[in-house]
PDB file of N, CA, C and O in Angstrom:
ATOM      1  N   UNK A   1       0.854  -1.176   0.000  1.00  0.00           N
ATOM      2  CA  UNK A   1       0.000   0.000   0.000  1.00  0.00           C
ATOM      3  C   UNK A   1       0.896   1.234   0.000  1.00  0.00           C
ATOM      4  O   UNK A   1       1.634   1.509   0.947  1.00  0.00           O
ATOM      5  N   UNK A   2       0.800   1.932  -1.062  1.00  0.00           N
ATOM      6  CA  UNK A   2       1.282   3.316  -1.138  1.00  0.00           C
ATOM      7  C   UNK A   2       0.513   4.459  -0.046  1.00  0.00           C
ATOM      8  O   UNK A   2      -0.673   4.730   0.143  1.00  0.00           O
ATOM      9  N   UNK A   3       1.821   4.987   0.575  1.00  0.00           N
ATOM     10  CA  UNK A   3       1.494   5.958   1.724  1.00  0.00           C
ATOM     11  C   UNK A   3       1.817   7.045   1.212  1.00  0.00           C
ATOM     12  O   UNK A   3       2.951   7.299   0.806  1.00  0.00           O
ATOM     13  N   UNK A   4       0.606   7.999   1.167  1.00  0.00           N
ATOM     14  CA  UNK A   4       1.381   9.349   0.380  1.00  0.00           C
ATOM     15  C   UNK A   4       1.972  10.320   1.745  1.00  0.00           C
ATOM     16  O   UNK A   4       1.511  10.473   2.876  1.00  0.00           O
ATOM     17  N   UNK A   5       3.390  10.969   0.962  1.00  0.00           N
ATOM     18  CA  UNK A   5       3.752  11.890   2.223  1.00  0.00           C
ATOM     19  C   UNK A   5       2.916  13.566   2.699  1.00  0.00           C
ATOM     20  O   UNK A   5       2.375  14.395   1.968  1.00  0.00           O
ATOM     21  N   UNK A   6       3.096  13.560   4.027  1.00  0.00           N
ATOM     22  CA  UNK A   6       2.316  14.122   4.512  1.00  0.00           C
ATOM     23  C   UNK A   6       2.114  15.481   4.046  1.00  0.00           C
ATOM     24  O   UNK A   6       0.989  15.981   4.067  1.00  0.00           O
ATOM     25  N   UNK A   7       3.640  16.423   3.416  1.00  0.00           N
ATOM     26  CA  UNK A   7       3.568  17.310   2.764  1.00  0.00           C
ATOM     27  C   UNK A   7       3.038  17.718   1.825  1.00  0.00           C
ATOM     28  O   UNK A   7       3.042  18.935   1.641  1.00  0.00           O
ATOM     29  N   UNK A   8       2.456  16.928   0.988  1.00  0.00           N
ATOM     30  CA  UNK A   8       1.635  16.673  -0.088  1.00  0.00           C
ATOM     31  C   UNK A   8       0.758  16.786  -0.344  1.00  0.00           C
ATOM     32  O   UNK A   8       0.182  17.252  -1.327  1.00  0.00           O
ATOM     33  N   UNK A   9       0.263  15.987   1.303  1.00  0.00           N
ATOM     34  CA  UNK A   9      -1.314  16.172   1.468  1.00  0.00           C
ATOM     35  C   UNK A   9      -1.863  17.657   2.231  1.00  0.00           C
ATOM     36  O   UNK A   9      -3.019  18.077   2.270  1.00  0.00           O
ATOM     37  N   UNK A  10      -0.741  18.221   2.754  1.00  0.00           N
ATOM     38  CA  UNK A  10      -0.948  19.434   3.343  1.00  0.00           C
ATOM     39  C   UNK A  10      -1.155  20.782   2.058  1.00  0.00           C
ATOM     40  O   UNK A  10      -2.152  21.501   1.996  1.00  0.00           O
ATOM     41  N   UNK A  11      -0.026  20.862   1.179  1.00  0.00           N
ATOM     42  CA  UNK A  11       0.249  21.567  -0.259  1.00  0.00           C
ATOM     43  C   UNK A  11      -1.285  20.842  -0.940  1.00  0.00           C
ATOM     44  O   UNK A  11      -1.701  21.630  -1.790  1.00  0.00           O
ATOM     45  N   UNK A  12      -2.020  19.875  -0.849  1.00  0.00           N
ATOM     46  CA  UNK A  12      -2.944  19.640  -1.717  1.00  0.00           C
ATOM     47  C   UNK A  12      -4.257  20.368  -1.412  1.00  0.00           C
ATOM     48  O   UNK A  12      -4.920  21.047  -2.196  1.00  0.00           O
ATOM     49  N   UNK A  13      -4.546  20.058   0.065  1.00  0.00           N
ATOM     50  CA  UNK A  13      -5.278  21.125   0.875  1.00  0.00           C
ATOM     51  C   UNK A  13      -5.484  22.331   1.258  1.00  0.00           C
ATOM     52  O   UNK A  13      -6.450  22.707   1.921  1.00  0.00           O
ATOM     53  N   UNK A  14      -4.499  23.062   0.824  1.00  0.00           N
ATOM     54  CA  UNK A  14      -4.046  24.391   0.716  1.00  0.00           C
ATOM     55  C   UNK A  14      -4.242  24.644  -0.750  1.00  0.00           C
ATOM     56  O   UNK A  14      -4.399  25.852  -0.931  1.00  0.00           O
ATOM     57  N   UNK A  15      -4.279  24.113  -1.603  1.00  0.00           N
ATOM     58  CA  UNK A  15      -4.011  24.852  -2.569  1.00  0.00           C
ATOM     59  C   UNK A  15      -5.855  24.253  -2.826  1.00  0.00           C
ATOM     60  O   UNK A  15      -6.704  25.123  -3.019  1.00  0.00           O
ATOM     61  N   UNK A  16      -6.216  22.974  -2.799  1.00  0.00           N
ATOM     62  CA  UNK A  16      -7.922  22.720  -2.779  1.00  0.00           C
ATOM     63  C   UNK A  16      -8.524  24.056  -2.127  1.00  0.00           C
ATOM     64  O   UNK A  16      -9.678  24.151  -2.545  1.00  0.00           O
ATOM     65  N   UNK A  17      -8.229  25.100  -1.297  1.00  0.00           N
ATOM     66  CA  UNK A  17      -8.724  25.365  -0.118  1.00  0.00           C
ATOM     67  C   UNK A  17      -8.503  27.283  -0.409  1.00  0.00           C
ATOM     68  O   UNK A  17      -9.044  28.113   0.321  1.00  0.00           O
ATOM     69  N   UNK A  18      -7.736  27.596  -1.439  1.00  0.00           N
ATOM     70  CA  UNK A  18      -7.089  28.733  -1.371  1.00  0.00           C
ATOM     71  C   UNK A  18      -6.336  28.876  -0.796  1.00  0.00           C
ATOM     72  O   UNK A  18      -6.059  30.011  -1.183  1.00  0.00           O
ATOM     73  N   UNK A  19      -5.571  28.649  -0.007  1.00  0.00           N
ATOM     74  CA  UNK A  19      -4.349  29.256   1.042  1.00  0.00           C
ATOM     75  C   UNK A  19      -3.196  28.911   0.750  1.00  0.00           C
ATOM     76  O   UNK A  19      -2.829  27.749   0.573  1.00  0.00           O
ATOM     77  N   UNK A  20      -2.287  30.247   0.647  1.00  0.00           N
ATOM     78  CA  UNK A  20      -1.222  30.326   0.285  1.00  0.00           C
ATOM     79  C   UNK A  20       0.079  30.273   1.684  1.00  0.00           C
ATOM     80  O   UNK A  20       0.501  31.179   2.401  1.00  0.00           O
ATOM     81  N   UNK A  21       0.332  29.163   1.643  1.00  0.00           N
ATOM     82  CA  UNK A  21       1.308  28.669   3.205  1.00  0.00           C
ATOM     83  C   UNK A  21       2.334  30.053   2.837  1.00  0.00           C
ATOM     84  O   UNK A  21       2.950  30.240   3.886  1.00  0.00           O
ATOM     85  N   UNK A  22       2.658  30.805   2.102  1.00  0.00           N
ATOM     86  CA  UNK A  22       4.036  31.720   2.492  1.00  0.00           C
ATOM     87  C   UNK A  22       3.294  32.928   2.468  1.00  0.00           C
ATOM     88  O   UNK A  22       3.933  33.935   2.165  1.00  0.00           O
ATOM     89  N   UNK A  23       1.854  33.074   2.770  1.00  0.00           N
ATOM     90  CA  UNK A  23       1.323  34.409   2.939  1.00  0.00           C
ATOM     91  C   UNK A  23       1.348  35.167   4.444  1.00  0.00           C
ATOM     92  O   UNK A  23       0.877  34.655   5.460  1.00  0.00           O
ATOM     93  N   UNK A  24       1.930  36.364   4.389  1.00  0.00           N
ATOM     94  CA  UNK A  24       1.999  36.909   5.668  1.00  0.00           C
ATOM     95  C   UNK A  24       0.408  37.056   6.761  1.00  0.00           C
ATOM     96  O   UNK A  24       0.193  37.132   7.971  1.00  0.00           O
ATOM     97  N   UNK A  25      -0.570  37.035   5.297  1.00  0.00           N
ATOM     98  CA  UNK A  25      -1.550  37.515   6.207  1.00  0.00           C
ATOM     99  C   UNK A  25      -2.420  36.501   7.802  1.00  0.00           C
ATOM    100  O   UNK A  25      -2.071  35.355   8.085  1.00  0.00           O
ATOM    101  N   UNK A  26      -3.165  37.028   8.338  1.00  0.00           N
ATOM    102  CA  UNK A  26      -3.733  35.839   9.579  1.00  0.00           C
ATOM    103  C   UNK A  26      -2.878  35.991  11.196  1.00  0.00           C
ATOM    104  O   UNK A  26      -1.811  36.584  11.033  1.00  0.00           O
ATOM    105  N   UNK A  27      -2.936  35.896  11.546  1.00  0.00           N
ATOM    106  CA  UNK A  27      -2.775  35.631  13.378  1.00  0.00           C
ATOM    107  C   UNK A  27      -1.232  35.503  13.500  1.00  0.00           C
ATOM    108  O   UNK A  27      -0.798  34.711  12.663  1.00  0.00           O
ATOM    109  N   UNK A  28      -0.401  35.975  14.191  1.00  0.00           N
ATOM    110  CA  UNK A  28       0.698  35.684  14.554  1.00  0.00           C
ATOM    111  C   UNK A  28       0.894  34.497  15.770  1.00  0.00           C
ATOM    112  O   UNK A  28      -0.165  34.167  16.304  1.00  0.00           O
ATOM    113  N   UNK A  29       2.047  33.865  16.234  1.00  0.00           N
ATOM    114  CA  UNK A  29       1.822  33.097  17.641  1.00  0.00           C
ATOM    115  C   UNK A  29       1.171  33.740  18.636  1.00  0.00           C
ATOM    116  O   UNK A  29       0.137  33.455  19.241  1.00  0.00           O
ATOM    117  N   UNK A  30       2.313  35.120  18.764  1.00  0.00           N
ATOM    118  CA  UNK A  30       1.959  35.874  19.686  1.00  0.00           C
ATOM    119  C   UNK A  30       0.639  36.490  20.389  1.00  0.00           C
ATOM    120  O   UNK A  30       0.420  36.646  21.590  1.00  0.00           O
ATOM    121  N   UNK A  31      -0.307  36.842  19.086  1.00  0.00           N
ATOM    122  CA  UNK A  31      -1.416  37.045  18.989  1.00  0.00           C
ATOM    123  C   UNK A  31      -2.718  35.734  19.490  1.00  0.00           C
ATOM    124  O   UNK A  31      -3.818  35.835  20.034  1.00  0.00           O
ATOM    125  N   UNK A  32      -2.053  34.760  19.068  1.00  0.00           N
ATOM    126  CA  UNK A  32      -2.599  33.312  19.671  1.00  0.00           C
ATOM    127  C   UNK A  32      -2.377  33.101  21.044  1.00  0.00           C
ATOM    128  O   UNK A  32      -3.354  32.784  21.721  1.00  0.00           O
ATOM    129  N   UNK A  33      -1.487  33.195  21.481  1.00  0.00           N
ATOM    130  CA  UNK A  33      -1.018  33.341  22.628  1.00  0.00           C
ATOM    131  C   UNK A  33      -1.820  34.028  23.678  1.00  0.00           C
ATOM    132  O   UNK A  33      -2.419  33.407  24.555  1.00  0.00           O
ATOM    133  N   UNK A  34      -1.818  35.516  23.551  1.00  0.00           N
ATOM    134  CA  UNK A  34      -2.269  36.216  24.235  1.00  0.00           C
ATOM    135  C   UNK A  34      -3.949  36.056  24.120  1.00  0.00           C
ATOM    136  O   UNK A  34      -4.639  36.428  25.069  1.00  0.00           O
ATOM    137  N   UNK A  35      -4.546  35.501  22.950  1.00  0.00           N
ATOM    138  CA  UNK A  35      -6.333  35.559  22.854  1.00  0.00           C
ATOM    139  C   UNK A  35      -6.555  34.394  23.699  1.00  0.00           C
ATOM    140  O   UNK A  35      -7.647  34.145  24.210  1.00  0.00           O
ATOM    141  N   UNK A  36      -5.102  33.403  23.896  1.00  0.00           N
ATOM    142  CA  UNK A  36      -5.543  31.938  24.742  1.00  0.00           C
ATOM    143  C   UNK A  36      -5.323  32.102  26.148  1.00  0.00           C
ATOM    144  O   UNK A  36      -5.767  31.309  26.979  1.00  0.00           O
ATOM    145  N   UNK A  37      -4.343  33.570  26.556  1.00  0.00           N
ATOM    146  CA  UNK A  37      -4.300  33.560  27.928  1.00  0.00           C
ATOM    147  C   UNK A  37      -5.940  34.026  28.632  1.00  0.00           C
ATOM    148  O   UNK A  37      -6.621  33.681  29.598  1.00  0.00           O
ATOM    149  N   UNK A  38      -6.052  35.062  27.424  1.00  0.00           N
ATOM    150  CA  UNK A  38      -7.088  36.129  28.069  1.00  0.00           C
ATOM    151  C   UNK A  38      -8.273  34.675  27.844  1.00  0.00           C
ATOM    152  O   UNK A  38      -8.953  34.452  28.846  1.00  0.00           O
ATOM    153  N   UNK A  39      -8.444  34.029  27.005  1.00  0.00           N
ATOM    154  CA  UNK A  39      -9.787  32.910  27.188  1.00  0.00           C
ATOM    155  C   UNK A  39      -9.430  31.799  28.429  1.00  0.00           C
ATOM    156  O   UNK A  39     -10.349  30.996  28.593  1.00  0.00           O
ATOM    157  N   UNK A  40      -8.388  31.628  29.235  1.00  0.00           N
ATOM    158  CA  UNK A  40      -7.980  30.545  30.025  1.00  0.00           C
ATOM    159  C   UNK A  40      -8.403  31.940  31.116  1.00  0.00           C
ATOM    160  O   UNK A  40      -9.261  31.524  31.894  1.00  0.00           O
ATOM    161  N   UNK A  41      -8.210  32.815  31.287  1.00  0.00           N
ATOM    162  CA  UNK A  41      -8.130  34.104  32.393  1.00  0.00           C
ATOM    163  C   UNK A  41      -9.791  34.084  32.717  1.00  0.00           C
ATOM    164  O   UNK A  41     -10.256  33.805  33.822  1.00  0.00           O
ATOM    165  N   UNK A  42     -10.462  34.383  31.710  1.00  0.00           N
ATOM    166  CA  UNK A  42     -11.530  34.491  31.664  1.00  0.00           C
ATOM    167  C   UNK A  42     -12.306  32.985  32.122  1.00  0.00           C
ATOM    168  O   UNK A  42     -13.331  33.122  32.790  1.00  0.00           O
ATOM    169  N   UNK A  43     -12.048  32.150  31.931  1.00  0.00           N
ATOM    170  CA  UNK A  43     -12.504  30.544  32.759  1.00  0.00           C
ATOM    171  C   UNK A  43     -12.664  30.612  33.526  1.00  0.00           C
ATOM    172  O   UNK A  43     -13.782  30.592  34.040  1.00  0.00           O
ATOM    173  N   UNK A  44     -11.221  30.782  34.265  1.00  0.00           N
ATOM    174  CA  UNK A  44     -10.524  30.952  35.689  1.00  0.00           C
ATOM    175  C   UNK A  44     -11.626  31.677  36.431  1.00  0.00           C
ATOM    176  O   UNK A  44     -12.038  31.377  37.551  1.00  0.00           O
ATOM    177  N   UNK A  45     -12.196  33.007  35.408  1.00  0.00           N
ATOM    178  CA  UNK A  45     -12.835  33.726  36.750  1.00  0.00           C
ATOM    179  C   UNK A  45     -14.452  33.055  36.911  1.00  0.00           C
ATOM    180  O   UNK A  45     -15.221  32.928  37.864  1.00  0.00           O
ATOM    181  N   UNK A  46     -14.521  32.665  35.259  1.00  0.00           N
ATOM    182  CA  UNK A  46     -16.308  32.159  35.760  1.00  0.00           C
ATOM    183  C   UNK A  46     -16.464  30.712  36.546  1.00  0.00           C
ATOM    184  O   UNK A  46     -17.412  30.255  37.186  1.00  0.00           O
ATOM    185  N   UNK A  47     -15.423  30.282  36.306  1.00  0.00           N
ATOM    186  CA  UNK A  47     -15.277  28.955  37.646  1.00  0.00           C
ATOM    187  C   UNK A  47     -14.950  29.584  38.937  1.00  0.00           C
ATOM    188  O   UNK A  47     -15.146  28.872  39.922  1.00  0.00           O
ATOM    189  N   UNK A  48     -14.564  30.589  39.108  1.00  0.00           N
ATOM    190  CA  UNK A  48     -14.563  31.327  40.709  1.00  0.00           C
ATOM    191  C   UNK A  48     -15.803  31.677  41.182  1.00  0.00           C
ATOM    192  O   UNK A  48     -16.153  31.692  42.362  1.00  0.00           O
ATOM    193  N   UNK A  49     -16.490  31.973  40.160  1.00  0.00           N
ATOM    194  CA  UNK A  49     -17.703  32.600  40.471  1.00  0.00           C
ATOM    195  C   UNK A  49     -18.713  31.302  40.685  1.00  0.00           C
ATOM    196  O   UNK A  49     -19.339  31.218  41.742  1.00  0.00           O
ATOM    197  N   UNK A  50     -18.836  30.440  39.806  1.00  0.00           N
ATOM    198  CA  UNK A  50     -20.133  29.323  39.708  1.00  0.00           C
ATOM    199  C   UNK A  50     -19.107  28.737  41.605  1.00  0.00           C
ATOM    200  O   UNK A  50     -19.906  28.514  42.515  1.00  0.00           O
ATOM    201  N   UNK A  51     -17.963  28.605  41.888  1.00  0.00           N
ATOM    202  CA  UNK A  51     -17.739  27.897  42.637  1.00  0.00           C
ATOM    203  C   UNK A  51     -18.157  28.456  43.841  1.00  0.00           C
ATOM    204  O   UNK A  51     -18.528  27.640  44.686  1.00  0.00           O
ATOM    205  N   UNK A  52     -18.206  30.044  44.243  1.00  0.00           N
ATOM    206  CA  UNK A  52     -18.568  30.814  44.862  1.00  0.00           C
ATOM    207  C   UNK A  52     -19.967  30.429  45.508  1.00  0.00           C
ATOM    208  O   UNK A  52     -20.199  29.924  46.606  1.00  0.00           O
ATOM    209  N   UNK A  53     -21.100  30.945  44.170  1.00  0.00           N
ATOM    210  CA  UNK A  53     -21.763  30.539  44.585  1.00  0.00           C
ATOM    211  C   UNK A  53     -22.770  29.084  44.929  1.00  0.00           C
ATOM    212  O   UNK A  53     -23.790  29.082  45.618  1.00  0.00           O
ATOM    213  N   UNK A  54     -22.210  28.023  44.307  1.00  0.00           N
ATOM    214  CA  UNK A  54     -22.120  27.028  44.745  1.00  0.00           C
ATOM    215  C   UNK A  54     -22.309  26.479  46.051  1.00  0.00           C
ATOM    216  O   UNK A  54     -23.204  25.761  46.496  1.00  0.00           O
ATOM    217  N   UNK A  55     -21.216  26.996  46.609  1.00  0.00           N
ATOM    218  CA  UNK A  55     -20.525  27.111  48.115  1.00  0.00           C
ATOM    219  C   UNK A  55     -21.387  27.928  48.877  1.00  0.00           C
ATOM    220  O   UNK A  55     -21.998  27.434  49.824  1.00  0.00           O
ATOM    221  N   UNK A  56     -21.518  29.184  48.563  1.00  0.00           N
ATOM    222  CA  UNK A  56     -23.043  30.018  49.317  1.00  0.00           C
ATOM    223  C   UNK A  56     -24.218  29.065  49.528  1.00  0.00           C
ATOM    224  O   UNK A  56     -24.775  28.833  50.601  1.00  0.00           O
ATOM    225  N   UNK A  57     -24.527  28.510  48.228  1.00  0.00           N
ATOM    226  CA  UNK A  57     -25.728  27.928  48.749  1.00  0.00           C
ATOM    227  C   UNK A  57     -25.704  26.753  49.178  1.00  0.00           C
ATOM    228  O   UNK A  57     -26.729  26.258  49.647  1.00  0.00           O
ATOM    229  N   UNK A  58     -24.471  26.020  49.105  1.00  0.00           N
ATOM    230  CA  UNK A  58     -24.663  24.741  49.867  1.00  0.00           C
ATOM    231  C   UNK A  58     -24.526  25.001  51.562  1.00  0.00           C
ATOM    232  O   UNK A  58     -25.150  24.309  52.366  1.00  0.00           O
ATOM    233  N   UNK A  59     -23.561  26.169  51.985  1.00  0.00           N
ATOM    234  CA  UNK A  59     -23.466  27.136  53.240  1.00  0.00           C
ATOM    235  C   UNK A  59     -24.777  26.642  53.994  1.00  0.00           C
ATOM    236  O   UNK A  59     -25.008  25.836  54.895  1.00  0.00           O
ATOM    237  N   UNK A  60     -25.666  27.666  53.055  1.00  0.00           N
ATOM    238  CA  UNK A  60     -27.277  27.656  53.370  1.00  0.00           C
ATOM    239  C   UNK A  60     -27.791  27.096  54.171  1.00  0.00           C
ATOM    240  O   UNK A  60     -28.225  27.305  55.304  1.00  0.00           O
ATOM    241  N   UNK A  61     -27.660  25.721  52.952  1.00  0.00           N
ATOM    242  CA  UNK A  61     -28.700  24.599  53.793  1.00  0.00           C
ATOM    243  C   UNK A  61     -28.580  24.260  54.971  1.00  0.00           C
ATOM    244  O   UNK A  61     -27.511  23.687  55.187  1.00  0.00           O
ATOM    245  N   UNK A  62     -29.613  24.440  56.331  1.00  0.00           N
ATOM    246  CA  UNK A  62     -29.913  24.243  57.420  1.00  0.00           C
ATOM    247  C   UNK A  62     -29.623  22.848  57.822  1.00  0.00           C
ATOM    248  O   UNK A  62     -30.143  21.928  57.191  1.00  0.00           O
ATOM    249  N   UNK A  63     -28.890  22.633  58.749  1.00  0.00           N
ATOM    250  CA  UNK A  63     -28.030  21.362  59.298  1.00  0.00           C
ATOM    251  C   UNK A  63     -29.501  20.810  60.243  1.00  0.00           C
ATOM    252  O   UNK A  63     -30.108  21.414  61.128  1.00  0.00           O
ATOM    253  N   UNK A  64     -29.709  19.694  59.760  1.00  0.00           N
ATOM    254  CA  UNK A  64     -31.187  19.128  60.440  1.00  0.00           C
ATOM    255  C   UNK A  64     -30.827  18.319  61.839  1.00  0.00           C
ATOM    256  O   UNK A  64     -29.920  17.491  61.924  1.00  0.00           O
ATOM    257  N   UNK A  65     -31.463  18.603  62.622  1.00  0.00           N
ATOM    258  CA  UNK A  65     -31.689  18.323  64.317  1.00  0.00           C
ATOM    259  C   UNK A  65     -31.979  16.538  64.381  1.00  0.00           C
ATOM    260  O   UNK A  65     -32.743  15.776  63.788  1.00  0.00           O
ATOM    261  N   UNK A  66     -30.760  16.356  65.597  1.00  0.00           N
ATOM    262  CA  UNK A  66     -31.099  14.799  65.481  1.00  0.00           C
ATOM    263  C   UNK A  66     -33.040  14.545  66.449  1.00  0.00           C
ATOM    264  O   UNK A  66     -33.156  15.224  67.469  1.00  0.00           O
ATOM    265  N   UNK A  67     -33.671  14.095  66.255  1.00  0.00           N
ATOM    266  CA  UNK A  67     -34.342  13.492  67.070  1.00  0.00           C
ATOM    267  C   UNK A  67     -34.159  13.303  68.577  1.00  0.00           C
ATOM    268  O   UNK A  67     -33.226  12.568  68.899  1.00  0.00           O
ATOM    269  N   UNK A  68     -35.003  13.923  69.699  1.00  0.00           N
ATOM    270  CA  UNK A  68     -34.450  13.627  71.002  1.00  0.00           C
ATOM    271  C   UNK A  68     -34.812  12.443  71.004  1.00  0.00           C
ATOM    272  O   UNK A  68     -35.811  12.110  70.366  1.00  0.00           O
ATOM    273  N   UNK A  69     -33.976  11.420  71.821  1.00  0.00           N
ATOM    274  CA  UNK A  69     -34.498   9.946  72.239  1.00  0.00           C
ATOM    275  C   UNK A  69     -33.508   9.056  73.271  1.00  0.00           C
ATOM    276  O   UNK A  69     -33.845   7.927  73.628  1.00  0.00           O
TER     277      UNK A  69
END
């Protein structure tokens, strides 16, 4: 079985696809980088918050009285 190489299939898809692999235009790392800190930052805080209140309302609930006996 013939395995085609992977470069090939990448240059075939790109060029099926329009995209020119030596074009400057699109996202830098850096730019990736920083949109993935600020979306991991932003998690961070709405899991502080759901955990918050979570925790408030489990607080809440009234600790039930044993039975005298």
């Amino acid at each position: 079985m013939l395995i085609p190489d992977l470069r090939f299939l990448v240059l075939y898809c790109c060029s099926r696809l329009g995209i020119d692999a030596r074009d400057e235009r699109g996202m830098t790392t850096t730019e990736v980088a920083v949109i993935t800190f600020l979306l991991v930052g932003a998690a961070i805080v709405v899991l502080g918050i759901i955990y918050a209140a979570a925790k408030s309302n489990a607080d809440s609930i009234p600790t039930p009285n044993q039975p005298a006996g």
